[in-house]
C-alpha positions as CSV (number, residue, x, y, z in Angstrom):
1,X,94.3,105.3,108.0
2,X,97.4,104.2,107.0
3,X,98.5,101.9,104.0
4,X,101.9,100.1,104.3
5,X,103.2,98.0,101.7
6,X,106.6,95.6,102.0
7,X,108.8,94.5,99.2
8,X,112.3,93.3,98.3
9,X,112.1,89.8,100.2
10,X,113.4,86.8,98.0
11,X,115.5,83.7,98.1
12,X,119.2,84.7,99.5
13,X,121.7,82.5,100.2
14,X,123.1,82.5,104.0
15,X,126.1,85.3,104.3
16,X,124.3,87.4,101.6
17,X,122.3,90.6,101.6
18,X,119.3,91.9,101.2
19,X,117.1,95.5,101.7
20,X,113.6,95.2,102.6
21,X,111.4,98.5,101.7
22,X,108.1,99.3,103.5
23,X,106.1,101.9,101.3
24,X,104.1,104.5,104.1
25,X,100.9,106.6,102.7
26,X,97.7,107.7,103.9
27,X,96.9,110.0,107.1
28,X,99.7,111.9,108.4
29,X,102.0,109.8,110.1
30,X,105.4,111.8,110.9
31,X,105.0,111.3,114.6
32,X,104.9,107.7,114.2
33,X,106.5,105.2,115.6
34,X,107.3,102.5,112.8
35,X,108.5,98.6,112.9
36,X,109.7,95.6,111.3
37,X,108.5,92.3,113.0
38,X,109.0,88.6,111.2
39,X,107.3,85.2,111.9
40,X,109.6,82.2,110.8
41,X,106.8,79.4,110.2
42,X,105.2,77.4,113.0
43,X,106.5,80.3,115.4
44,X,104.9,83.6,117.1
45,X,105.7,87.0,115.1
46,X,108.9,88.9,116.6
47,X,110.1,92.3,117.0
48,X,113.3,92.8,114.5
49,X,113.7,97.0,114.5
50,X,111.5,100.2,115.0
51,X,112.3,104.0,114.3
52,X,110.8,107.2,114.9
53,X,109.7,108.7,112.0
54,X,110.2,112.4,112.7
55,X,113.4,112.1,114.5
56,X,115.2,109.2,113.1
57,X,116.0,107.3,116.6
58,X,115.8,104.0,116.3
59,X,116.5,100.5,118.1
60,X,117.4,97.1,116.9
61,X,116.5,93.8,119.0
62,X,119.9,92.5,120.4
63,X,119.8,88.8,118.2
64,X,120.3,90.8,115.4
65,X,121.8,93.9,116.5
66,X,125.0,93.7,114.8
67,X,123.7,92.8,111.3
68,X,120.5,94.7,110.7
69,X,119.6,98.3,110.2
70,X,117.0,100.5,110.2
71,X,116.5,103.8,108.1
72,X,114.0,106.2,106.2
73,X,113.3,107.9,103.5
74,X,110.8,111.0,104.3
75,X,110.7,112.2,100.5
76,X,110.2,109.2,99.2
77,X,107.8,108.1,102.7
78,X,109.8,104.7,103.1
79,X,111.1,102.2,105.4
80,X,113.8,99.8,104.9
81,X,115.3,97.6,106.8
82,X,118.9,96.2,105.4
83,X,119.9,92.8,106.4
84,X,123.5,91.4,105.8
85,X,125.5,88.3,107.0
86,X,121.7,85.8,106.7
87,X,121.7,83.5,108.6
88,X,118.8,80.3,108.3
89,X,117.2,80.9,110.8
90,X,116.4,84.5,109.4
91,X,114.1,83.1,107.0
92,X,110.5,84.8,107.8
93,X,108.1,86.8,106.4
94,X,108.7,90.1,107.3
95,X,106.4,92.7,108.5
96,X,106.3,96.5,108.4
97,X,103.7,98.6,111.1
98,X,103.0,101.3,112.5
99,X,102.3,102.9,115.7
100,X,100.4,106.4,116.4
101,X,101.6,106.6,119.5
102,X,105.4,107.7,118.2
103,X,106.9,105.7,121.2
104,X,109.4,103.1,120.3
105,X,108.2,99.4,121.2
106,X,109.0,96.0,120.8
107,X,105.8,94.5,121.6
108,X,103.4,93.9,118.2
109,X,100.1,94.6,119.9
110,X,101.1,98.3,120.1
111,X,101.5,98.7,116.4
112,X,97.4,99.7,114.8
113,X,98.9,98.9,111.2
114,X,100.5,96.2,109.6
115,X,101.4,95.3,106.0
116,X,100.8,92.1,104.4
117,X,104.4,90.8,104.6
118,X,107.3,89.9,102.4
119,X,109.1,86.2,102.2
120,X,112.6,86.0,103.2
121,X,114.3,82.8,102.6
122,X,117.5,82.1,103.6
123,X,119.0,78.8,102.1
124,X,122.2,77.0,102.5
């Protein structure tokens, strides 16, 4: 089993910064693929970025391409996904999984784990 656990999400006003963290432990998971997704409210959850753990490839969804990235820590076993340049309609929570299958994907119903999510609120 894995455990993943988000943080860093707050209120941010639009143009800012902020770095999301997603804190991995549990079985082995080097070979894993993992993911950030986000649901804005009254929507369906979205693929944002994934990465291969081991290798360090990684892709980024095209609507936010050019202002998110994706990264790793394997000492300290952690995700993060930097945003910059917020825009409102960014506000979501944000989700970190995981995916056994060490194949990046875009689709959520290929990820087995999830964490519980961090706001992101992008005001005006």
């Amino acid at each position: 089993q894995v455990q993943l656990v988000e943080s860093g999400g707050g209120l941010v006003q639009a143009g800012g910064s902020v770095r999301l963290s997603c804190a991995v432990s549990g079985e082995t998971f080097g070979r894993y693929t993992m993911a950030w997704f986000r649901q804005a409210p009254g929507k369906e959850r979205e693929f944002v970025a994934a990465i291969r753990w081991s290798a360090g490839a990684a892709y980024i969804t095209n609507s936010v391409k050019d202002r998110f990235a994706i990264s790793r820590d394997n000492v300290k076993n952690t995700m993060y996904l930097q945003m910059n340049s917020l825009k409102l309609e960014d506000t979501a929570v944000y989700y970190c999984a995981a995916d056994s299958g060490g194949l990046l994907s875009g689709r959520a119903g290929d990820y087995e784990y999830w964490g519980q999510g961090t706001q992101v609120t992008v005001s005006s």
